[in-house]
N, C-alpha and C positions, 0 to 999 in steps of 0.2 A: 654522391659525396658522403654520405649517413653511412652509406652500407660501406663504403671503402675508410671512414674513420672506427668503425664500427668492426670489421675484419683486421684492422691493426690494433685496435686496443684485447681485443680476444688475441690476438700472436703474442702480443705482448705479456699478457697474463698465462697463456702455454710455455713460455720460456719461463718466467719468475717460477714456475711452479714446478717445472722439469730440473730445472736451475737448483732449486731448496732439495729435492728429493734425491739428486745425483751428492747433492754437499753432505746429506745426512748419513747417505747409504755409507762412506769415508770416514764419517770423523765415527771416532770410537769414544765413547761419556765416560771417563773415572770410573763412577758411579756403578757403569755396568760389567765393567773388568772383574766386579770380584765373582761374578756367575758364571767367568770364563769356561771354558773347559776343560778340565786338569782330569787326570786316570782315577776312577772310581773307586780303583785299589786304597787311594787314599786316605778315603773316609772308614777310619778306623782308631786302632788303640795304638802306639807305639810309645817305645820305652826306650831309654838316650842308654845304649849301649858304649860308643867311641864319643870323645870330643875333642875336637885335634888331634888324632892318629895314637890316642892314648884309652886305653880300655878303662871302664870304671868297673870301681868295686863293686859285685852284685850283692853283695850280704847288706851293704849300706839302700837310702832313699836315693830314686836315681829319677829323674827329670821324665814327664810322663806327657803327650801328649794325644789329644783326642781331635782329629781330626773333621770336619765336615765340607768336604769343598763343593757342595752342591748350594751350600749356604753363603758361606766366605766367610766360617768362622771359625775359630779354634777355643779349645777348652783344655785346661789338663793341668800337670802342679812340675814347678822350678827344682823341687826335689822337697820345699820346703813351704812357700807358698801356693796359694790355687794362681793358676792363667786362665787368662781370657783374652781372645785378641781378635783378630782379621785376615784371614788369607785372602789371595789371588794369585791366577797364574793362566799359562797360555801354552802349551803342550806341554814342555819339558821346564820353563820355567815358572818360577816360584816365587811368592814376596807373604811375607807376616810383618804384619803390622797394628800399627795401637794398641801393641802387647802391655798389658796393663797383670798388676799381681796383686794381692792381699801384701800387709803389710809387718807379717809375723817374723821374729829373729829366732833362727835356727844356728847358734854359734859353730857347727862344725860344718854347713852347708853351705852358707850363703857364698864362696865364693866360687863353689862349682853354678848355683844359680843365676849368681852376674854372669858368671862366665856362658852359660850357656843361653842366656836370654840376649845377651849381646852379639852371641853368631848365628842363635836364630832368626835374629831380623837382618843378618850380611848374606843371608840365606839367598841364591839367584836361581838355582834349577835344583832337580830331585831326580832320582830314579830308583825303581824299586824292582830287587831281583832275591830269590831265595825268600821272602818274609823277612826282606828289611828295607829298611828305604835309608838312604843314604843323600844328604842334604851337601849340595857344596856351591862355594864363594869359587866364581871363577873356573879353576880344573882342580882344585883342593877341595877333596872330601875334609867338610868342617865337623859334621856331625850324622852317626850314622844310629838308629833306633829300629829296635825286633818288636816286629809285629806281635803284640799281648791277644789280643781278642781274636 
């Protein structure tokens, strides 16, 4: 009787244990999403060329981003303040977030800045061909940026 209550409390902890390990292998943590996997092309310098299918002026300050996606982090300036934020993504898509700025007034900038800190984070997928990577919402290229470094 020992050895047969004894053989079912061990089956029973072989399942809770196979049970927890099959549930972990599944769920995916927030937390670990930002070390996902995204193209290492990424991790670089890029410069906001297009936004909204409208060229900017290059003689002016133009929205700069430095990429790290082995980290989950982004660095770079709105055209006028510095950024600092958070990427993640998962082949071809994309997400920035906790995009945070300094708090400097550039009166001829700031509304290319809102402007392009507000479709950086509608940002869903990326792709990157010739040394540029082009960021878009949907199937609308939002915002496309030439490779600096």
């Amino acid at each position: 009787m020992k050895n047969f209550l004894f053989l079912l409390l061990l089956a029973g902890v072989l399942i809770l244990v196979a049970c927890k390990a099959q549930k972990a292998a599944t769920e995916v943590n927030p937390e670990d999403s930002k070390f996902a996997p995204l193209d290492v092309r990424l991790h670089d310098i890029w410069v906001l060329t297009t936004i909204n299918g409208k060229e900017l002026d290059r003689t002016k300050p133009r929205p700069r981003l430095e990429l790290y996606p082995s980290e989950g982090r982004i660095t770079g300036s709105g055209g006028c303040n510095e950024l600092f934020g958070q990427m993640d993504g998962m082949g071809k898509e994309i997400t920035f977030r906790n995009v945070g700025t300094t708090k400097m007034f550039c009166r001829d900038l700031m509304e290319l800045e809102n402007n392009f800190l507000t479709l950086l984070q509608q940002a869903q997928t990326y792709r990157i061909k010739d040394l540029k990577l082009y960021l878009s919402e949907g199937k609308k290229e939002i915002l496309i940026f030439q490779k600096v470094d």
